[in-house]
C-alpha positions in Angstrom: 0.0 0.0 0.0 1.0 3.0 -0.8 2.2 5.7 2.3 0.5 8.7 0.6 -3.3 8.7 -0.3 -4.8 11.0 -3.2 -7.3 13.2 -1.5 -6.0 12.8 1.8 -5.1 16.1 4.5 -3.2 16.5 7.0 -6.0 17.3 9.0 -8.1 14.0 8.3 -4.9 11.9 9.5 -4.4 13.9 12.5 -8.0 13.0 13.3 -7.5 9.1 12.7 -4.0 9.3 14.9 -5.7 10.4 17.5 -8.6 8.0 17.3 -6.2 5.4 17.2 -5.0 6.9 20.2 -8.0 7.5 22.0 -8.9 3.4 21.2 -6.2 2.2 22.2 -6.1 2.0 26.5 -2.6 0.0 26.2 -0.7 1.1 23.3 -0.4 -2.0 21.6 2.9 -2.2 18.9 0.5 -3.1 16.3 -1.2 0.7 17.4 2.2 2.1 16.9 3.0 0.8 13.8 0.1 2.5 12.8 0.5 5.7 14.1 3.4 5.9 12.3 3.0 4.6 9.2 -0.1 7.6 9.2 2.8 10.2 10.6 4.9 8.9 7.9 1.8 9.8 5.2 1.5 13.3 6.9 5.3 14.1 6.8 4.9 14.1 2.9 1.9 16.4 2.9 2.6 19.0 6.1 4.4 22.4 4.3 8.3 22.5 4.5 9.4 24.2 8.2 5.5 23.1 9.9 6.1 19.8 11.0 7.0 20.2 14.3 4.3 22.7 15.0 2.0 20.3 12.9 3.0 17.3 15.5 2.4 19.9 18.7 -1.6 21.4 17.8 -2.2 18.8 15.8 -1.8 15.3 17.5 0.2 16.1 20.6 3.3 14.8 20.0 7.3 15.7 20.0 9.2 15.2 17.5 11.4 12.8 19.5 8.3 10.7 20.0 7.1 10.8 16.0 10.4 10.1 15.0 10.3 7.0 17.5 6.5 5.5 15.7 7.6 6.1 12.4 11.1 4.4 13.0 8.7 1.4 14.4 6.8 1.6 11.8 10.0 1.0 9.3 11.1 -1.9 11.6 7.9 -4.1 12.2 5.4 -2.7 9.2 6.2 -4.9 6.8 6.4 -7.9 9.0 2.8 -7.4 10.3 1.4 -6.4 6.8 3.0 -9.0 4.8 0.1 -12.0 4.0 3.5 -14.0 4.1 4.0 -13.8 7.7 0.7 -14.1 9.0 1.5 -18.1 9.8 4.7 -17.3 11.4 4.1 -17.9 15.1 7.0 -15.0 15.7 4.6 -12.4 13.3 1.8 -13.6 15.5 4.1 -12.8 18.8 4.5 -9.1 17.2 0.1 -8.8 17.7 0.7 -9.2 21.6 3.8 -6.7 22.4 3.3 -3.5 23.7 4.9 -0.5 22.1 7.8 -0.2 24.8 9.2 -3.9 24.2 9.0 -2.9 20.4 11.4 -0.4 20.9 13.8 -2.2 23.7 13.8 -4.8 21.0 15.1 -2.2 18.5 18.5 -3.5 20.1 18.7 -6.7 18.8 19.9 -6.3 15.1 16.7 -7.2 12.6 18.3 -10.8 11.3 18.4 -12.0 15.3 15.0 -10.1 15.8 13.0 -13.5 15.4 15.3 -16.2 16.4 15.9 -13.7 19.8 11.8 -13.5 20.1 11.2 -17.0 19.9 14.2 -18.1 22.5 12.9 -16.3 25.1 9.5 -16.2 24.9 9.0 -12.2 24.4 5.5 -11.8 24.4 5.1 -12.6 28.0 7.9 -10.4 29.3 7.3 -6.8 30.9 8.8 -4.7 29.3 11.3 -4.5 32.2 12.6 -8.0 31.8 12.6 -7.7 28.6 15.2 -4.6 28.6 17.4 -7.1 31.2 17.1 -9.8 28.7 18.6 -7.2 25.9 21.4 -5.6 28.0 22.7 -9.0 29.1 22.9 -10.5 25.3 24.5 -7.4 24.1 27.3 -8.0 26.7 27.5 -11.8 25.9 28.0 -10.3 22.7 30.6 -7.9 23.8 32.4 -10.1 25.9 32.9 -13.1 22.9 34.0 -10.1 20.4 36.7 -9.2 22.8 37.8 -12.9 23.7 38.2 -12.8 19.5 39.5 -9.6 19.0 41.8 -9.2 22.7 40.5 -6.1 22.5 40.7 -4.2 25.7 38.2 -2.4 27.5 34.6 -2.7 27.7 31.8 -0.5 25.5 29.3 1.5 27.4 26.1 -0.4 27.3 23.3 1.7 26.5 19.3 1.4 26.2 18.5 -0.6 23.2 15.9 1.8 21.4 16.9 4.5 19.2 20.2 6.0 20.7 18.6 7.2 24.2 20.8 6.4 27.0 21.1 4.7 30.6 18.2 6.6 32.4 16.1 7.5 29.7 12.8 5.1 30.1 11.9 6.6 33.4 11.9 9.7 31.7 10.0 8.1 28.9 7.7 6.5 31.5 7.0 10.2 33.0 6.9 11.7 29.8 3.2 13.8 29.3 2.4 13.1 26.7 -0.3 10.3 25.1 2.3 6.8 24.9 1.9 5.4 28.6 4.3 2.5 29.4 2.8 -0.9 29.1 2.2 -2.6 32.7 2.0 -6.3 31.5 1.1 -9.7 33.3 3.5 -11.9 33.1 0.9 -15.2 32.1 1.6 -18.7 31.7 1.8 -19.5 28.0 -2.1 -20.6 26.5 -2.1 -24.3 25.4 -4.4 -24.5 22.7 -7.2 -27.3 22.9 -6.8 -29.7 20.2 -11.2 -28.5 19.6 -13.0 -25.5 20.5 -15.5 -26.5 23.0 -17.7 -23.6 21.2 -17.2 -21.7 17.9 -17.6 -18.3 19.9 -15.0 -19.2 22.4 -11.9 -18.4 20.3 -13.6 -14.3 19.9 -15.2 -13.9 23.6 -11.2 -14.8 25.2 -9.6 -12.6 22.9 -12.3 -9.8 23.9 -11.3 -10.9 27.4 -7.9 -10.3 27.2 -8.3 -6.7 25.5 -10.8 -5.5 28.3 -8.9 -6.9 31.0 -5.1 -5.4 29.7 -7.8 -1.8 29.1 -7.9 -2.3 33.1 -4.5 -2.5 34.2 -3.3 -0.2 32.2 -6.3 2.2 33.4 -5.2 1.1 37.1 -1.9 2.0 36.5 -3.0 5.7 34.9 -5.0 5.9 37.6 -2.2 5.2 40.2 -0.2 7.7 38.6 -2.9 10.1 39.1 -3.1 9.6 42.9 0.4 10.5 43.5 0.8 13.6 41.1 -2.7 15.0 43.3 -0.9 13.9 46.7 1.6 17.0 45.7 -0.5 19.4 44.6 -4.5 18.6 46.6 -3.8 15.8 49.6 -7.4 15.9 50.1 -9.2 15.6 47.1 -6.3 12.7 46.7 -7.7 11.1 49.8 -10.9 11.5 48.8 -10.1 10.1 45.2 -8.3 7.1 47.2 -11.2 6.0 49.6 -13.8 6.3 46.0 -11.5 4.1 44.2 -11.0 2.0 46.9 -14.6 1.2 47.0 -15.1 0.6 43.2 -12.2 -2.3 43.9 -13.3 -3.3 46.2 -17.1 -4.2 44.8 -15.6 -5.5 41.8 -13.3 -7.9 43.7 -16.4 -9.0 45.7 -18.5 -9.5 42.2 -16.0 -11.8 40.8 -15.8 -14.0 44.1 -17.9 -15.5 41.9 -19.4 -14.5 38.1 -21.8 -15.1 37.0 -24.1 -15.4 40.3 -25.4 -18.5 40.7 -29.4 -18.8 40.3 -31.0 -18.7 43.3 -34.3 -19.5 43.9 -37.3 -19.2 46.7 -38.2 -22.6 46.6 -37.7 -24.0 50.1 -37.7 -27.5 51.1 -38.3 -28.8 54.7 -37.2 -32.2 55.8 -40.2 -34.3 55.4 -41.6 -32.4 52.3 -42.2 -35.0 49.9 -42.0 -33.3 46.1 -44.6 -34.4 43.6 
């Protein structure tokens, strides 16, 4: 497909950008890859010396952070648009990363890329493991070059995605603006039943899986929200705390059990005999 659309604005990309965004609870890699292919569209059509004031009014963004989407877009768009790779269990594993271990696995080099994803098991990391997982290959790595080379000396390691350094995801992760940091569970691989017990099951656990990753990365918004109101309202954050509180609370007593079983007013004594 081509990047630029006849007939297309600026304007009516911004406006599916930040759908996309709005959508998207978690943002998903596949949601980057997205987002950037579209940024990529409106770089061609925004006027000569606007873009960055195009990024700011237009779909909140700096240019750090476009640069960053339509980078992974380069790296993983073709891989999860390709009708080749849709069988390829590691294509498939690209559908469940979040947008942070797409870029931590910008330091692997693209021709390991797959073999590294399907060693370890990627798509249930957090995104912190996962960046442990990098660093520590890239010194193997180091290490074996200089046992080769007797080279003496040991390279600074840095953050694998684009050049930032030691340091720079919990700026990232505090960052304003609209990209939060995916807060994963780590879950046990799914062994697939040799048959579906119901044609519908296969669509209601993936809509499962979508609301409940929507809640945890809500929660963790929402934690985030407590302590930035602890410095500037400790009451209203009190008072936010005790409400939300409550809303857990209910929802952890609902799914004691869920559905509820049926109950019934039918009551039967001892020597009640039934018809």
């Amino acid at each position: 497909m081509s990047d630029v659309i006849s007939a297309r604005t600026p304007g009516q990309i911004a406006s599916e950008i930040n759908l996309i965004k709005e959508q998207s609870g978690q943002m998903l890699l596949v949601n980057a890859v997205e987002i950037g292919r579209r940024l990529t569209e409106a770089k061609k059509l925004v006027p000569h010396g606007e873009w960055i004031n195009w990024l700011k009014e237009s779909v909140s963004y700096s240019r750090s952070t476009a640069a960053r989407l339509m980078k992974t877009y380069r790296e993983y768009g073709p891989k999860l648009t390709s009708p080749d790779g849709e069988d390829s269990s590691n294509v498939a594993a690209l559908h469940h990363l979040g947008y942070m271990q797409g870029l931590i696995l910008f330091g692997v080099p693209d021709e390991e890329r797959e073999q590294f994803m399907a060693d370890n098991g990627v798509e249930t990391m957090s995104a912190r493991e996962l960046q442990q997982t990098v660093k520590e290959r890239k010194q193997a790595s180091e290490e074996n070059d200089q046992n080769s080379e007797a080279s003496p000396g040991t390279a600074k390691i840095q953050e694998p995605w684009n050049g930032l350094e030691t340091g720079k995801q919990q700026e990232l992760e505090r960052a304003a603006e609209p990209i939060p940091v995916v807060t994963k569970v780590i879950m046990p691989k799914p062994v697939r039943p040799a048959e579906s017990v119901h044609p519908d099951s296969e669509r209601y656990d993936t809509q499962y899986a979508m609301h409940r990753d929507n809640i945890l990365n809500a929660y963790a918004e929402l934690l985030k929200t407590l302590v930035a109101l602890d410095r500037t309202d400790p009451v209203k954050k009190e008072r936010n705390r005790k409400e939300a509180l409550k809303i857990a609370t209910n929802m952890a007593t609902t799914l004691k059990e869920y559905p509820p079983r049926i109950k019934t007013n039918l009551k039967i004594h001892g020597n009640t005999t039934l018809p």
